[in-house]
N, C-alpha and C positions, 0 to 999 in steps of 0.2 A: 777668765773674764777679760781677762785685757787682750786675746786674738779678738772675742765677741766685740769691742772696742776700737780694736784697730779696721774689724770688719765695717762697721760701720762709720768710719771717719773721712772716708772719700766725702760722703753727703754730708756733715759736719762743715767738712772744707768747704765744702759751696754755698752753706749759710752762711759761712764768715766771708768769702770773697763779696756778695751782694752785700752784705754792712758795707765793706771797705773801700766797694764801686763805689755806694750810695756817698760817703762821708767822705771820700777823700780826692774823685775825678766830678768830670761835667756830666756823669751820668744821674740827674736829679731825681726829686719825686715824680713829675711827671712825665720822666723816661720810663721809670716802675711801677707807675701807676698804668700805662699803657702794658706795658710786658705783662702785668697783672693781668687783667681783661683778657688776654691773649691765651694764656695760660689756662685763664678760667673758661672760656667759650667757645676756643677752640682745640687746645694739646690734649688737656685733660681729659674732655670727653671723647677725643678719638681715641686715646690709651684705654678708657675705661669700656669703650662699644667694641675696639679688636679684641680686647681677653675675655669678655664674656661673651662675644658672638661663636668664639670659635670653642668652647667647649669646657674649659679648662674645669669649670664648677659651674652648676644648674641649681637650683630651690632645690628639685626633684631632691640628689643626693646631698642635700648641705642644710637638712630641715631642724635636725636638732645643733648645728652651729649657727643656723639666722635665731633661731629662739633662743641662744645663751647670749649671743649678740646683745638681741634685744632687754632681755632680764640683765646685762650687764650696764646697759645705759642708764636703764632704768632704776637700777641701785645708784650711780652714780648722779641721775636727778631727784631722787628723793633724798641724799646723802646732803647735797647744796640746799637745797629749800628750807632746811633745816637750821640755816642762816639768817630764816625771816624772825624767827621767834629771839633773836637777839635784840633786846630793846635798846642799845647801847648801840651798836652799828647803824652807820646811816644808810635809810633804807636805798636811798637813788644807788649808791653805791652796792650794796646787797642784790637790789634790782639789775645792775647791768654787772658785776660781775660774777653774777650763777652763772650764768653761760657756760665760762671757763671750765669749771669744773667734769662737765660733760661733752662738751662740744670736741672735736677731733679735728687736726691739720692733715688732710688728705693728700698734701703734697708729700710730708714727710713718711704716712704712712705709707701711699704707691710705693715711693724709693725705696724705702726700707722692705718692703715686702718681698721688691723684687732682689733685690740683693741677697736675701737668706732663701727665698724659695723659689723664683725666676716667674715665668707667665702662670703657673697655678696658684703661688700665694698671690699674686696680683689681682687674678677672677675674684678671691677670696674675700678681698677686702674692697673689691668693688661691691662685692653683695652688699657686705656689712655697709660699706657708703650709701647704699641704696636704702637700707634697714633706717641708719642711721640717721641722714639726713631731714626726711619727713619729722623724725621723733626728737631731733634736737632744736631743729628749728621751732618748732610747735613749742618745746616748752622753754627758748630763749625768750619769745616773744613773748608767751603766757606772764613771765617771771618780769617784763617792762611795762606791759599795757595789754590788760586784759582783752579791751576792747579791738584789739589788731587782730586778733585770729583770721580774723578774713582775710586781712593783706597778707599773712604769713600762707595759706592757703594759694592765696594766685601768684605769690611768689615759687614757691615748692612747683609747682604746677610748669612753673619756665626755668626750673634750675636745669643747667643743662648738665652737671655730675648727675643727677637721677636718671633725668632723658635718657642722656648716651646709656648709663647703666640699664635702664630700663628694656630700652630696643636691642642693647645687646643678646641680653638675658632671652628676649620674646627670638631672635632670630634662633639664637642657638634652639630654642624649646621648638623651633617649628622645624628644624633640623633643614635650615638654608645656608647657605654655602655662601663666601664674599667674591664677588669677582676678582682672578688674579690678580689684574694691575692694580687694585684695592688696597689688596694686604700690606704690601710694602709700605705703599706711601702710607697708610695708616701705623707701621713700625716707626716709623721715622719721625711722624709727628707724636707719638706716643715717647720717642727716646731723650725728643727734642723738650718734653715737657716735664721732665722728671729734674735735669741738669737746671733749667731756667725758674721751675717752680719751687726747687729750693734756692737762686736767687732771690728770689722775690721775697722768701719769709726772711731772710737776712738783710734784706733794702727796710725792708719794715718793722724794725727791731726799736722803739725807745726804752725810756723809763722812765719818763714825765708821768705823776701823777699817781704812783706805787703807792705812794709814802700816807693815800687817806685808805685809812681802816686796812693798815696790813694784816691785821690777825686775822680778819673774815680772810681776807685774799689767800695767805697760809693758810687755811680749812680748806678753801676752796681746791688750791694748788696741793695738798695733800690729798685732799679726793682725786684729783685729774694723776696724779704720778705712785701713788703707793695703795690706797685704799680700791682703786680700780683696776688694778690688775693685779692684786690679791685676787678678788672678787672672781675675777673670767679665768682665773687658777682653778680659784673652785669652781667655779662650772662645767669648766672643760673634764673635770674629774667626774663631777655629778653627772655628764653627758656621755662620758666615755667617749670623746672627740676622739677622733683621729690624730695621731703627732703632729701633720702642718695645720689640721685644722686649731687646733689646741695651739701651735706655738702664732700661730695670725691672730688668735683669740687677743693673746697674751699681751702682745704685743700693740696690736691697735690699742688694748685699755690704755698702754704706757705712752699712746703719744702724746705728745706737748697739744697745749687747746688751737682752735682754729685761729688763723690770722685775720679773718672775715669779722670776728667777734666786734671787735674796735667799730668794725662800718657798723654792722647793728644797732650798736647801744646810742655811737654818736646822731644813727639816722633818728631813734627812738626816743630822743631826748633826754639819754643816761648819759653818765659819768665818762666819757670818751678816752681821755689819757689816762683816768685810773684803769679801767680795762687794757690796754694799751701797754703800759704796764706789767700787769698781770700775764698778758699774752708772750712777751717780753721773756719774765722770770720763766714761764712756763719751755719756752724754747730753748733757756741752758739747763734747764731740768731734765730736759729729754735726752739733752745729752748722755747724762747721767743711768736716768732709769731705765731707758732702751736696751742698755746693754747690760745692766744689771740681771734683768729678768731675761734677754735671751739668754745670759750664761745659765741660768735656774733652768731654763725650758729644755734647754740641751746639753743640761749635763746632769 
């Protein structure tokens, strides 16, 4: 466990350098609030449209891992919801942080994917980004205000993680080819956004706000770190995945929740630093579980 550990600590270190930018030089919030954006509209989606244009994984062969995928999210959304029936917890809080418990840090997972399995685990968990994204979103918003569905709908619609992954996915399936001088530059913004987009979730790190209704929060973050990727253990068993398909499975269930969460809730009227918070604890958790469950996966 502790090679699995030390394998994974290079990305570790670059969450902790973006805290220690953010808190200790003149690199401010809205230095990282921009590298965000940047990260988000432009690195990521060119990383996410070069490994799935050129091949690495298609629907075609990856049909019973996009449906454990999805059965795996979906345990981990009806697992959270199960929070509302607590008359003791405050709902605004229950409302904006279900989220966490399902929602995924797609920074930390690209990194980590490629690190254990190179440009095929990365196709991998672009799919499942693709899977996941529509169906997390849908029911973060569901779980703040019923009535949003539509804005969550024309949101989805311009995320551009799905896009890229989207048009990837369709090139490869039409069996077109990127133009030479393409590919490079597309590595390069793809390598560039792995190193900066795990700054970003370390520039974003507090703890304001943990401290209302931590025991929901602990339900919550016990489904996001141990009860979900129990969950895609069994699945991967019940699907007879494949070993990378099965250890991607594994793996995504174990990452820390999204950093996006926080914009949500705050855009949504919910509880903003308890989330915030929660996203927070979820990110030294991962430290943790990540390398817990690859040691399970691979040995």
């Amino acid at each position: 466990m502790l090679h699995d550990a030390l394998l994974l600590l290079p990305d570790f270190i670059l969450i902790v350098l973006g805290l220690l930018l953010m808190r200790f030089t003149a690199l401010n919030r809205s230095v990282w609030d921009g590298v965000e954006r940047l990260v988000y509209f432009v690195l990521f989606p060119a990383l996410l449209f070069s490994t799935t244009s050129r091949g690495h994984a298609s629907l075609g062969d990856t049909r019973d891992f996009v449906i454990a995928g999805a059965a795996m999210l979906l345990i981990g959304i009806g697992l959270s919801y199960l929070a509302f029936w607590s008359r003791k917890a405050d709902r605004r809080c229950v409302a904006s942080g279900v989220q966490t418990a399902f929602r995924f840090n797609s920074y930390i997972a690209l990194a980590v994917a490629d690190r254990v399995g190179g440009p095929p685990a990365v196709s991998l968990v672009a799919v499942l980004i693709a899977v996941g994204v529509p169906l997390c979103n849908v029911a973060a918003v569901w779980a703040l205000a019923r009535h949003a569905q539509s804005n969550v709908w024309r949101e989805l619609l311009r995320n551009p993680l799905l896009i890229a992954t989207v048009a990837g996915l369709t090139v490869h399936s039409l069996g077109l080819s990127l133009p030479e001088p393409i590919v490079p530059a597309l590595d390069r913004l793809g390598h560039a956004s792995i190193a900066l987009g795990l700054m970003t979730v370390g520039a974003g790190l507090q703890w304001r706000g943990l401290h209302r209704e931590l025991p929901v929060g602990l339900w919550f973050l016990s489904i996001r770190h141990l009860l979900l990727p129990l969950s895609a253990m069994a699945l991967a068993w019940a699907f007879a995945l494949p070993p990378l398909q099965a250890l991607v499975l594994v793996l995504f269930a174990a990452m820390p929740t999204a950093s996006s969460a926080y914009v949500l809730a705050a855009r949504m009227g919910g509880d903003g630093p308890y989330v915030a918070g929660l996203v927070s604890l979820s990110t030294v958790l991962g430290a943790f579980s990540i390398p817990v469950f690859l040691a399970v996966m691979q040995h």
